[in-house]
N, C-alpha and C positions, 0 to 999 in steps of 0.2 A: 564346588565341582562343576556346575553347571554354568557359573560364571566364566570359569576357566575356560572350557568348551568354548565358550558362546565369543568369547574375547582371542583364541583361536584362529577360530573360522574366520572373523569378521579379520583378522591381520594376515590370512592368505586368501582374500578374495583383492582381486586385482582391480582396480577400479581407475579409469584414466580421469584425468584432470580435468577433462572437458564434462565428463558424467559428475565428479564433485561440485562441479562451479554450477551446472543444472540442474543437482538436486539439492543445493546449498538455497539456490533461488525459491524453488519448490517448497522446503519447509519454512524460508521466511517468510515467506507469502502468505502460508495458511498460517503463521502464528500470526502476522500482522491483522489476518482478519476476522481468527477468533479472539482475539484479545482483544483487538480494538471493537470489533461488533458487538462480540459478547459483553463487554461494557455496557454497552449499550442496552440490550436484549435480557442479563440475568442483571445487572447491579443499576441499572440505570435509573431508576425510583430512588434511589439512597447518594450515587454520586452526583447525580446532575451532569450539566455540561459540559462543569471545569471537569469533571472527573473521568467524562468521556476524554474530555481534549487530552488530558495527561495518560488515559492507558493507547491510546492513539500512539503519543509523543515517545513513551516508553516502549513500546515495542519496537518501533523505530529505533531508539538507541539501543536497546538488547541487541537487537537482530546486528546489528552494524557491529556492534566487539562483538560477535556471535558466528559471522560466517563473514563481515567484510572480509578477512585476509583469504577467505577464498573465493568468493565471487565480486565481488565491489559492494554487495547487498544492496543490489536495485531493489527489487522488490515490486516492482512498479515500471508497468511498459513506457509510460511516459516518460520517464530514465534512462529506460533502454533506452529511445528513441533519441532519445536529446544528446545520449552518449554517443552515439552511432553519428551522428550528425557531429560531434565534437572531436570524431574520429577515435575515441579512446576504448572501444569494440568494432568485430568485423561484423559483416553482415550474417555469417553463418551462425555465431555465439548471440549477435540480438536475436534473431529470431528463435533459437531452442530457449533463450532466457523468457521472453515474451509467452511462450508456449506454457513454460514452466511456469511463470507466475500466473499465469487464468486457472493451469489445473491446482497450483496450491492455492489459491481465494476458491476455488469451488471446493474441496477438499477441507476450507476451513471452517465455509461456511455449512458444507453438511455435518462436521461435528458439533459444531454450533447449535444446530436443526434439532442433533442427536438429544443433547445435554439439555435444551429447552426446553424437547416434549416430557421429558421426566417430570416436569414441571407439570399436576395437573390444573394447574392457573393458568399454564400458559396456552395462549392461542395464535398460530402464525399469522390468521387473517388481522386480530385483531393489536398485537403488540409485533409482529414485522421480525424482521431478521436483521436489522440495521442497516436497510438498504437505503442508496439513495434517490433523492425525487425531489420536486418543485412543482407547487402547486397551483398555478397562476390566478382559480377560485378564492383559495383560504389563503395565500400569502404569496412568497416572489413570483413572479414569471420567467419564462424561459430566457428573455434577454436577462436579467438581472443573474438566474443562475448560470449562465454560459460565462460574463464577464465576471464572475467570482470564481468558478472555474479554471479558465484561464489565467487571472491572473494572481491567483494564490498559486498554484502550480510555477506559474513564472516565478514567484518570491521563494518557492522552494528549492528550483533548481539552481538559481541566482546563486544563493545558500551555498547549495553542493557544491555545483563549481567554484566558489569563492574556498570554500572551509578545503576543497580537496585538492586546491593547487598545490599544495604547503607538502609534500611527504610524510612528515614530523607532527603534524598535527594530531595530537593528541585528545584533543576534544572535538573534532569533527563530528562524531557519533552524539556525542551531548548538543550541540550548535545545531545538528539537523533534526535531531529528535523535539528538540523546543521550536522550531523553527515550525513544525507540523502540530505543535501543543496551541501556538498562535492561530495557527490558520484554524483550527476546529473553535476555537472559544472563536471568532468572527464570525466562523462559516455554516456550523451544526444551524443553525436557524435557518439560513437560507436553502440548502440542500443534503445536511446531513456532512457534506465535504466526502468529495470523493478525492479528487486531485489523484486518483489513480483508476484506471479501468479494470485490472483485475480486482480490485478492492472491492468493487460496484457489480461487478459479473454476476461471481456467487451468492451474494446475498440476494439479490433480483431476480434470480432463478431459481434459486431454494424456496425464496418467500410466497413465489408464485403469485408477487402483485403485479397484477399487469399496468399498472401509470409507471412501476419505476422499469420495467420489461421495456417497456415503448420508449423510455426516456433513457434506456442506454446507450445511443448512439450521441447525448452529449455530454454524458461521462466517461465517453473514450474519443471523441472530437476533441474537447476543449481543454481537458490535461494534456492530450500531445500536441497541439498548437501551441499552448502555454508552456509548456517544457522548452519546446524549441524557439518561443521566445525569449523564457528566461536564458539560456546557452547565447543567443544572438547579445541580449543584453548585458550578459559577461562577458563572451567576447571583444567587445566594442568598450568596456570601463577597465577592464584587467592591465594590471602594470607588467607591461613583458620585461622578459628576463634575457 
């Protein structure tokens, strides 16, 4: 009975298309970065890297048969961006998309927050929220994480534009989900792999570490210059039609 109700209500609440495609954004966002952080943060002692890189890779392909046929499933402002510039979004849908995906990485990384402190092992100073950073003391420096940045983001959107020229493409969602499975088994060492700024947002502000706080202005720098490299660099090799 209560189901009934509930399934009801929700088929005479009107809701425009423009609000589906911005909350479609919205919840892939925060699954992409409970799942792929929380990898990290509850299972990461047992999976390792590869393990991170595949729930990374997998939520990407979920989220893509998930909500692509209603938003494009960016997920990711450096998508937005690259899209925007590729023409294939206006400006007014990039920017509610970009909005939307910061408040679902904050939103996923405070469930994240939630589920970890149940943990009485866990501690956010000491085991992190899967945020990212470069250490130039203990390991890369900032040039070495800017040009991984960048250009793993280029290899990604390369990717997309190549796999989403097609209509038909039926595995486009598998192609870009491994395609980000690669970039994390390279890049988790170096910076954790953001290739995305809302990815990086919520976990850096939930965790309350201040090096990866300070250091998020080049994981929202060098994924959207790398985005709208990789879109240049598709542009310029694509077979027109």
């Amino acid at each position: 009975m209560i189901l009934f109700l509930l399934k009801l209500i929700l088929k005479n609440i009107q809701m425009s298309e423009n609000v589906k495609k911005y909350s479609a954004e919205f919840f892939g966002t925060m699954v992409l970065v409970l799942m792929g952080c929380g990898s990290a943060v509850i299972a990461g002692s047992h999976i390792g890297y590869l393990g991170i890189s595949f729930a990374f890779g997998l939520a990407v392909v979920a989220m893509v048969y998930a909500i692509g046929p209603i938003s494009g499933c960016h997920i990711n402002p450096a998508i937005t961006v690259a899209m925007l510039a590729a023409k294939k979004i206006n400006v007014k849908d990039a920017a509610a998309y970009i909005v939307a995906q910061f408040l679902g990485g904050i939103l996923g990384a405070c469930v994240l927050y939630v589920i970890a402190l149940g943990n009485a092992n866990y501690s956010v100073e000491l085991n992190g929220l899967g945020q990212n950073s470069f250490n130039p003391e203990g390991g890369y420096n900032m040039v070495a994480a800017f040009v991984a940045e960048f250009l793993f983001t280029a290899i990604f959107l390369l990717v997309i534009f190549g796999v989403t020229s097609s209509e038909n493409n039926k595995f486009a969602g598998l192609a870009i989900g491994l395609t980000l499975v690669l970039i994390h088994i390279v890049g988790i060492p170096i910076t954790g792999v953001s290739v995305n700024p809302a990815r990086s947002f919520g976990p850096a502000i939930f965790s309350g570490n201040a090096m990866a706080i300070s250091q998020l202005w080049l994981f929202t720098v060098a994924p959207i210059l790398g985005g709208l490299f990789g879109y240049l660099v598709w542009f310029f090799v694509r077979i027109k039609k």
